[in-house]
Structures are given as structure tokens and as C-alpha cells.
N, C-alpha and C positions, 0 to 999 in steps of 0.2 A: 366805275370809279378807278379800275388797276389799271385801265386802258387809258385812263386820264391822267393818271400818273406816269405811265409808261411814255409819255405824249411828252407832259410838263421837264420830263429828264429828258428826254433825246433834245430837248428846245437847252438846255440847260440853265433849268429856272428850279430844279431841286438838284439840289449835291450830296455829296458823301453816298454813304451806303442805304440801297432801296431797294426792298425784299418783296416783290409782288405775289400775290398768292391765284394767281389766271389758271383754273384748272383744275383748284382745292377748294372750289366756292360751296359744296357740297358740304363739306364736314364743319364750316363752323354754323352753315346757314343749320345743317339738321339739329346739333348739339343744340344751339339758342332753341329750337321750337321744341326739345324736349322738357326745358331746365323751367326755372319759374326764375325770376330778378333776385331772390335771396340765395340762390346757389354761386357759387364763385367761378371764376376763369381765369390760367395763369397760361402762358404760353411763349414761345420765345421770339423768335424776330420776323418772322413772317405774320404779322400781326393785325393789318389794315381793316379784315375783314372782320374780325375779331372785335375787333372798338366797334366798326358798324352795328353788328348784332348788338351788341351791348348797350347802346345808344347811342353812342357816337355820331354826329352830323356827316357829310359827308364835306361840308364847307372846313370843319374844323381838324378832318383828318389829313384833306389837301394842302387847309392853312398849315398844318406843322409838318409838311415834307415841305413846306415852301421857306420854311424857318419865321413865318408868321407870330406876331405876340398875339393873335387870338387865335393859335392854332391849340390843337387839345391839350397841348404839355407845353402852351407857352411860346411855342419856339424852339426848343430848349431838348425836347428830346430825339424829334425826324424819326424816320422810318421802326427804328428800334423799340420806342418809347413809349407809347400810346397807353393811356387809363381810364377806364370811365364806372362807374360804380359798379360794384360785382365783378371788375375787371381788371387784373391784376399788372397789365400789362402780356408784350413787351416786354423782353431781358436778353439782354447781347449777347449775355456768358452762355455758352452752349454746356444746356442740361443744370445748369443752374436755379432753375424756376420751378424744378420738378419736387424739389424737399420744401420751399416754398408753398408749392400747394398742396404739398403732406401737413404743414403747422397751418395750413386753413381751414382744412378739412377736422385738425385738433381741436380748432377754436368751437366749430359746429357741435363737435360733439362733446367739447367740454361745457358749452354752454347751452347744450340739451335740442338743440335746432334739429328738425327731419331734414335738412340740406345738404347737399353734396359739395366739396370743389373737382373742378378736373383743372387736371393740369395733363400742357400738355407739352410735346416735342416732337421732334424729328427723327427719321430712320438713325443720319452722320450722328445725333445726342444722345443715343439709346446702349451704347458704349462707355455711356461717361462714370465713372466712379459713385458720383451723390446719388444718380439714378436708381442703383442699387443699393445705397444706402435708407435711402426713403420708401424701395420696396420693404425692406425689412422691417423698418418703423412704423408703417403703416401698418402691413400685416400684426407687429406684435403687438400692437394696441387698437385694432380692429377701426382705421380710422375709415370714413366715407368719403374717398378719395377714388374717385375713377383716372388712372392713368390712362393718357393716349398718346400712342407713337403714330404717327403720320407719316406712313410710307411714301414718300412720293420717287423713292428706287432711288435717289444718289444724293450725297450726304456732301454739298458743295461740288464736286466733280467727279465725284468716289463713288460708282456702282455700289449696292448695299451686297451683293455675292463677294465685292473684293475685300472690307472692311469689318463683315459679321460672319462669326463661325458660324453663327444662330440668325438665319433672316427672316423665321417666323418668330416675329416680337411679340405677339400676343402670350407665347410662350417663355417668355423672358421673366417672367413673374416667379416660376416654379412653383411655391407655394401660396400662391394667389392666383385664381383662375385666370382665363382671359379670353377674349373674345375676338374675332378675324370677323373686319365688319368694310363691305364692300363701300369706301370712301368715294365714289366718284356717282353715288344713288343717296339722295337727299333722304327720302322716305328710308332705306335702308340704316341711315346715320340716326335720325329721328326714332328709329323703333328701338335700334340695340343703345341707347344712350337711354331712354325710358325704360328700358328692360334694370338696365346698370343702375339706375340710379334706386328704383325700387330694390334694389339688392341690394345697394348697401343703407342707407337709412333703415334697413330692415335688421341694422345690426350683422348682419353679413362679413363685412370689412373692405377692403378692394376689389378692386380689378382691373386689368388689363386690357385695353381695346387697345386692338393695330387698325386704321384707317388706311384701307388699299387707295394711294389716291395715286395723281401727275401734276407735277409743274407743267404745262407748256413753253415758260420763260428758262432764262437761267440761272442760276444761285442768289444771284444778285443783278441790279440792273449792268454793271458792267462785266460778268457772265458773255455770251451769245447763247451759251450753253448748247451749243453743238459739236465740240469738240472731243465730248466723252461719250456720245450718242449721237445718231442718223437725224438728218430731217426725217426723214420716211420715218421714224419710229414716231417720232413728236407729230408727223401729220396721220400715221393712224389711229394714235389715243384721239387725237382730236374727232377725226370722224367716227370712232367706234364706241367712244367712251364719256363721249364732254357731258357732265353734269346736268347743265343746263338745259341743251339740245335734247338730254334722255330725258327729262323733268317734261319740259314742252310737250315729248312725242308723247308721252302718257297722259298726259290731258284731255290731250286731242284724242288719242283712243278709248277715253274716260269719258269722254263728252263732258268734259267738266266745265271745257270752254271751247270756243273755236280757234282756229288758224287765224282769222281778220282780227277777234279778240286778244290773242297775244302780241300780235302786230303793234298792235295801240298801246299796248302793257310796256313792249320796249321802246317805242317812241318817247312814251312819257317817262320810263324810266332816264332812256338818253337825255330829252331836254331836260329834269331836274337838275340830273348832275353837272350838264354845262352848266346851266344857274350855279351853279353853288357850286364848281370850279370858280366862274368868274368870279365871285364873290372873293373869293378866298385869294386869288391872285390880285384882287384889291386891299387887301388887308396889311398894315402897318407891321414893318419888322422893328424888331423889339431895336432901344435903343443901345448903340455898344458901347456902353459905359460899364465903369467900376459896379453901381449900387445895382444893376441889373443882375450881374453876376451871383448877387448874392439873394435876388428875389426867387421866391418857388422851392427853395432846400427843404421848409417848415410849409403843411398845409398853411394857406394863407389865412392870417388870423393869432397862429399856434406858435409865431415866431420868438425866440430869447430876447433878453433884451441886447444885449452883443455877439457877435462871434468873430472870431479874430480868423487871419487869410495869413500869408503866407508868413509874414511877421509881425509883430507887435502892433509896427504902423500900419498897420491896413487893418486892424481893427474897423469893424462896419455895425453901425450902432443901426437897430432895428428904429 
């Protein structure tokens, strides 16, 4: 899917800002297989694979980098923006989303839930002011909130050595434990996020996971992202380190399945997602008009009976 996105920009058939996560496909694939659908997920703009898990279509995450009206958010929110239940998005403001899934994690346990939220961010957000604002409130009311920082070593362009006094972020908690959990090993994401979660619904309070991962891309699709890094760096994680490739080779050594049997596993993955690419680059862009503007503010359904724009007259009556 990020490779069909990666495709659909260079064509330039999606625009603005496009955050691919090629690299990081470990850490939301392991979180989703430890969680159950009634646990939460917030995160911030590298989001794509995130809605997947979540349930997100893969027709309807392409529709909305396409600015599609049957894209997941309408159109209306692209790369940034993505929601699907249990899913919080999606959120542009760097480190923003992290006190966000501290008052999610409130709601679980104000209304008696054995469920967890994680929320999550990036090495560049782990800086941010609210970050540790929300460590504190979490901790002081013991909420079920697993924070996770998602190393992937540079924060837009910025090496995490240039940027952090502190580059062991599991450690950033201080009075909240934390976990350093090898992000680029599916089954390793999957154990310490089952481990985390049983610890806090156990009344526990937080915790701290750092997610050792790699981008392969660059910060954004318009990045090359080699100017602050080697290729040779970005082609030895690839060879030494890729997710995916280490998932396969353990299979295979597992006899879980064979080589010809994964072979067909990625063909057929490949051919869906063209299907539902094309799909989705068949899909209707929202109309640009006035009353558009104003559809999607209110779940649909939930809308006022007015809300007024920028003056008087542009009052837009539901």
C-alpha cells in the first residue's frame, strides 16, 4: 500500500504532505495483534498503516490521499488525517495526540473498562512540552495508557543524538517505567505491548515503550531523505534489519510455511491492493462548493441546526 502511494505522488495524483511509514510496518502490525478492537489508538502523522490495522480498507486510505469523497475522512483530511473506530487518528500538531490518549485512557478507567489507549509519537515529539505534561497526569491518576515513542533515529532531518540530551526515551518517564522494545521484530512488538497492557489494566498505571525502528523514505514524500544520512546507511538497515524480510526468514526456519507458500502470499497481497488502488483512483472528488465545506465538522447525523462561517452571511443552515 505505501509503495502505491509512494507510486500515486511521484505520478502526481496525491498532493500536499505524505508521510509513508516503509520500514515501520512492524510496530503497528505487532501493537494491533496484541490489543483487542475495544482498546484505543492515537498517533501522529505517519498514520497509514495504522487505519489499516484498525480496519481501514486499503481502497479508502488510497481514496483520501487521492482527496476522494469516499476516502476515509471524506476527502477532507489526506495523509495526516485518518480515523476508524478504536482509532484516533492522525494529528499534524507534533506531540499533540499524546495528552489526547492520556483523556482516553481516563475514559477506560473512569467507566471501569479492562482496556488500554496507546498513544503514540515520534523520537522529533518526545521533546514536546504536553508529552510531559501527560506523563505526569497519567502517572498521578494511575491511568492505562501505554506511551510509545517510535524511534526511527531523526526527527524530520534532525539525528535524535543532535536534538535529545536523553536518546533512551523509554527512559523519559522517570517515574513511570519503560520498556526499549526491538521495533523492526513483529513478534517482539506483539509480546512487550501484551506484556504492557496486562500491567496496566492490572491497575499498574503507565508505561513507556521506545519502538527501535527505520524509515527507509524521507520525513515526508518530498524529503529524498538523504541528505542528513548515507545511502549505505538506509541500504544496510534494509538488508540487515527489514521487518518483513526478518518475519519471512523465521517462518521459513519455523517450518511454519514454505518459500513457494510466501511467494503466493505476496502476489496476492500485490494483486489486491492494485484492485483497490484502482478502485480508489476511480472514485469521485468531493464537490468544491460552499455547503461541502461545511459537511464532516459534526459526526454525520449529529449536525446543529446552523453554524455561521466567516460572517453573518454565510450562515450555512444544516
Amino acid at each position: 500500500m505505501e509503495m502505491a502511494a509512494d507510486r500515486l505522488y511521484k505520478e502526481k495524483k496525491i498532493r500536499g504532505f505524505c508521510h509513508l511509514s516503509t520500514g515501520q510496518e512492524a510496530v503497528a502490525t505487532g501493537i494491533e495483534h496484541a490489543i483487542t478492537k475495544e482498546d484505543d489508538i492515537i498517533t501522529a502523522y505517519r498514520c497509514h498503516g495504522y487505519a489499516l490495522m484498525r480496519g481501514a480498507t486499503v481502497k479508502s486510505i488510497i481514496g483520501e490521499l487521492l482527496g476522494r469523497r469516499e476516502g476515509i475522512a471524506y476527502g477532507k483530511g489526506g495523509s495526516m488525517h485518518m480515523f476508524a473506530p478504536g482509532f484516533y487518528g492522525g494529528n499534524g500538531i507534533v506531540g499533540a495526540q499524546v495528552p489526547v490518549g492520556a483523556g482516553l485512557a481516563f475514559a477506560h478507567k473512569y467507566n471501569g473498562n479492562k482496556n488500554v489507549s496507546i498513544a503514540l509519537y515520534g523520537d522529533g515529539a518526545s521533546n514536546q512540552g504536553q508529552v510531559f505534561e501527560a506523563f505526569n497526569m497519567a502517572k498521578l491518576w494511575n491511568l492505562p495508557v501505554l506511551f510509545g515513542c517510535e524511534n526511527n533515529k531523526y526527527g524530520m532531518g534532525t539525528s535524535a543524538n543532535r536534538s535529545s540530551a536523553l536518546t533512551d526515551y523509554y527512559k523519559r518517564g522517570q517515574y513511570i517505567p519503560g520498556l526499549m522494545v526491538n521495533g523492526m521484530d513483529v513478534l517482539a512488538v506483539k509480546a512487550a505491548v501484551q506484556y504492557a497492557k496486562a500491567y496496566a489494566v492490572a491497575g499498574n498505571g503507565p508505561l513507556v515503550l521506545e519502538y527501535l525502528t527505520y524509515r527507509y523514505g524521507g520525513h515526508s514524500m518530498s524529503d529524498p531523505g538523504t541528505t542528513y544520512r548515507t545511502r549505505e546507511e538506509i541500504q544496510r538497515m534494509r538488508s540487515t534489519n527489514d521487518p518483513i524480510a526478518g518475519l519471512k526468514t523465521k517462518l521459513i526456519e519455523w517450518n511454519v510455511v514454505t518459500e513457494e507458500e510466501l511467494k503466493e502470499v505476496d502476489k496476492k497481497a500485490r494483486a489486491d491492493v492494485d484492485a483497490e488502488v484502482k478502485e480508489a483512483e476511480a472514485m469521485a472528488a468531493p464537490p468544491a462548493d460552499a455547503k461541502t465545506l461545511f459537511e464532516d465538522i459534526y459526526v454525520r447525523g449529529s449536525e446543529p441546526a446552523w453554524m455561521r462561517g466567516r460572517t453573518v452571511d454565510e450562515t450555512h443552515y444544516y
